[in-house]
Phi, psi and omega in degrees: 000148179278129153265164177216152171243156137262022154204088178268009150311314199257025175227026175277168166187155185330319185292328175176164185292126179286109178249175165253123198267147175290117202254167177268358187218142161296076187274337163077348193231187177267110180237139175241174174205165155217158195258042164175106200215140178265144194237108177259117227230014168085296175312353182119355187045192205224201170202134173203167146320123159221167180229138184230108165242128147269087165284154197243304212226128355291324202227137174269097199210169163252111200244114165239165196205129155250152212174164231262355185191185196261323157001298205264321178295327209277322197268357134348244170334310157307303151319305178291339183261326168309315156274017188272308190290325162326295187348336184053252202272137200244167182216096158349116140200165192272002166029032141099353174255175200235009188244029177075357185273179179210184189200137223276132176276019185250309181243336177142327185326141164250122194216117197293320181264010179314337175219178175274152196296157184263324186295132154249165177306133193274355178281277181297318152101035181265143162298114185222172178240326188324283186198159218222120192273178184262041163253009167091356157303137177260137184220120167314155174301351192279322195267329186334305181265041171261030182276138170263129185026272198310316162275036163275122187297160165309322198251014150304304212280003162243353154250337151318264147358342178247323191273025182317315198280329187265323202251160209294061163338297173292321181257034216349101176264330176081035176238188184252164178288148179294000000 
């Protein structure tokens, strides 16, 4: 598979070449697209063209467009952010997630923050998202590393492991070094 960025220094990966991509619209944010991207649709999935922009201003969102080429994906993805912007006053609502995003009951918009997370942290009781131990207890980013051992996921015990060199070994506080 091709990738294409508008900054593709920071997207390349083992998986496929990184190009710069040429856009047809003035999206102003960091859009990627690729001319073969898999889509899993409950039916057996797919195989298509995309086009991906995050825009930030006016609305902070995720716009994909799909298509017969990547072209064809982008004026996708145009048409959807252009009715995201029509749209005027957006009206909230959580279709069922539990991390604040929400999705406009008019037009469609997708919004990473619309609410605050329904989970709470179990040290503090701050609404988070931030990370889920494997008895299913929530911990703010402030709090994370009071998970205790035992309820640490395989992918606690691999950033532990990465995060080797910052964390307080000796005196295991579970905080990071000053």
């Amino acid at each position: 598979m091709t990738h294409w960025s508008t900054s593709p220094e920071q997207s390349s990966s083992v998986f496929c070449t990184s190009q710069p991509l040429e856009l047809h619209h003035p999206w102003n944010c960091f859009c990627q697209a690729g001319d073969r991207g898999i889509v899993f649709d409950g039916k057996g999935g797919y195989d298509t063209a995309f086009f991906e922009a995050f825009p930030r201003e006016p609305l902070s969102t995720f716009i994909r467009g799909e298509g017969k080429d990547i072209v064809e994906a982008e004026e996708a993805g145009w048409r959807e952010w252009q009715k995201n912007l029509a749209c005027g006053e957006h009206e909230w609502e959580r279709r069922g997630y539990r991390n604040g995003a929400g999705f406009c009951k008019k037009c469609g918009a997708f919004k990473p923050s619309a609410f605050d997370p329904l989970e709470k942290c179990v040290v503090c009781g701050k609404a988070t998202y931030y990370h889920e131990d494997a008895v299913g207890d929530w911990y703010c980013k402030e709090h994370v590393r009071e998970i205790p051992l035992v309820n640490w996921t395989d992918v606690d015990w691999i950033m532990a492991y990465k995060d080797n060199e910052t964390w307080d070994w000796k005196h295991k506080t579970g905080r990071y070094k000053a």
